[in-house]
C-alpha positions in Angstrom: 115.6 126.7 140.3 112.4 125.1 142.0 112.1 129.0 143.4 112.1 130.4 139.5 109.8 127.8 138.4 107.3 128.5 141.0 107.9 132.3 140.2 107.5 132.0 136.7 104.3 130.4 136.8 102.5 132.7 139.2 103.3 135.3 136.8 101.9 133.6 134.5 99.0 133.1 135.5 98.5 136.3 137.6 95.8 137.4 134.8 93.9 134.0 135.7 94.1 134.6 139.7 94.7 138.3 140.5 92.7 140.9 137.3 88.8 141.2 136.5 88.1 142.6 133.8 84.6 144.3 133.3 82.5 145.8 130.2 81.7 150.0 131.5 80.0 153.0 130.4 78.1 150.9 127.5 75.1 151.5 126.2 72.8 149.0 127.2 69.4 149.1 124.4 66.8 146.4 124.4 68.6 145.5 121.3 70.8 146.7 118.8 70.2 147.2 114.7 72.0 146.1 112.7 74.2 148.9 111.3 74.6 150.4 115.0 77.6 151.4 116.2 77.9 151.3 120.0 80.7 152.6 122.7 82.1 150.8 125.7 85.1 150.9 128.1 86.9 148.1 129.4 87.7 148.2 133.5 91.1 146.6 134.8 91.0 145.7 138.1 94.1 144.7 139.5 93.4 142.6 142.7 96.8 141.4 143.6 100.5 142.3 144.6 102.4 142.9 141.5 102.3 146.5 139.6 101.2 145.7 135.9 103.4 147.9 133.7 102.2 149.0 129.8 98.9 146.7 130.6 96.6 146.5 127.5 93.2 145.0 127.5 92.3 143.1 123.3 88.7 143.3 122.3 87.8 140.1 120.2 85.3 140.8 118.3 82.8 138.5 116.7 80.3 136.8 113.8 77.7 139.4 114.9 79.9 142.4 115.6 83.5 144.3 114.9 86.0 146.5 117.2 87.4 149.5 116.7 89.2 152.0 119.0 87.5 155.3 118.9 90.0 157.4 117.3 89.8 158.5 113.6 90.5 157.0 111.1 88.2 154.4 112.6 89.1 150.8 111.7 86.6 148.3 112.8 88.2 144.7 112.6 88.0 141.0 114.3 90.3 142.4 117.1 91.5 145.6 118.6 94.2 146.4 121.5 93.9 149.6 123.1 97.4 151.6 124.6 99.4 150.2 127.1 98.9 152.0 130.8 100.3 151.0 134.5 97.7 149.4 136.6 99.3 149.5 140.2 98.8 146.9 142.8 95.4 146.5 144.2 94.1 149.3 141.7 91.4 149.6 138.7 92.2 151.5 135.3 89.7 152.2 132.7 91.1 151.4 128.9 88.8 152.9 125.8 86.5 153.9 124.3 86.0 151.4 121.8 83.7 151.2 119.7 81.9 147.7 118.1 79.6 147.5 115.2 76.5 145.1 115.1 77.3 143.6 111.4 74.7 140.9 111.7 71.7 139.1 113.3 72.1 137.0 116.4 70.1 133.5 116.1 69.4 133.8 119.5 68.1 135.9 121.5 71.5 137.1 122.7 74.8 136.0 122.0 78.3 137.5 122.7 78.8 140.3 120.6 82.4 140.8 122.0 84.8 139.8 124.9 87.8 141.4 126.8 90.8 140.0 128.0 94.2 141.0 129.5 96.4 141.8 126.4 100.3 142.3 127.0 102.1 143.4 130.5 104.7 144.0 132.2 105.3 142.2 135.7 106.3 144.5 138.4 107.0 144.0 142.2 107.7 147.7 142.6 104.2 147.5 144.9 104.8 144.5 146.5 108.6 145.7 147.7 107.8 149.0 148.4 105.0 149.0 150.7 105.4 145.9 152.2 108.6 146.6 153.7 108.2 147.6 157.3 110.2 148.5 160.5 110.9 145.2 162.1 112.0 144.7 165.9 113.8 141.8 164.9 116.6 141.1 164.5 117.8 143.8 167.1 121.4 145.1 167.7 121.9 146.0 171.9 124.8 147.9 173.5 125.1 146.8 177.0 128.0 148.3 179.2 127.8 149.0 183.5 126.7 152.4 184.6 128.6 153.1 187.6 127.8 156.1 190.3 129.5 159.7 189.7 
């Protein structure tokens, strides 16, 4: 069981050690009013050795701004989770557009308006087992026999 344990918890926290996650494509103003709606992407890059299967990224909105995935009818909210979508081993997939909506003034002169993280997934070793299997000159299986002269 020591195995499964040990298994079990690098799964768990492959998100932690193996996946960055990374705010693209936004629009990037001195400021933002008020009012202003504003679109982003959300890059998933998957660093390690398992496949990440149905892999959605959840937008967390905040006090100064809401979420929304760009489709219509748009729905801004606190939160958002955009579709699931394979991110292979030691590959990056780009989830959105979303959208977020300044709803009110920042105290400071900036704040976090929203954050990313790694929503639900599926573990996969599909990467790791197939290419990582190789021809192997060990163990070996030899005929011997005696040649004699014809």
């Amino acid at each position: 069981m020591e195995f499964l344990d040990e298994l079990r918890a690098a799964v768990s926290s492959y998100p932690t050690e193996s996946v960055i996650l990374s705010i693209v494509d936004a629009m990037d103003p001195v400021e933002f009013k008020t009012g202003e709606l504003f679109q982003f992407y959300v890059r998933l890059t998957n660093n390690g050795e398992l496949s990440m299967k149905n892999a959605s990224v959840r937008i967390q909105g905040s006090a100064f701004a809401d979420v929304a995935k760009w489709e219509l009818p748009l729905t801004f909210g606190a939160n958002v989770s955009s579709p699931g979508q394979d991110v292979p081993a030691h590959d990056p997939r780009k989830f959105g557009p979303f959208l977020a909506h300044a709803k009110s003034e920042t105290q400071t002169l900036v704040e976090t308006l929203f954050k990313a993280t790694v929503g639900t997934w599926d573990a996969s070793f599909e990467d790791l087992l197939k290419h990582h299997s190789a021809s192997s000159a060990v163990p070996a299986a030899v005929y011997r026999a005696k040649v004699a002269p014809y």
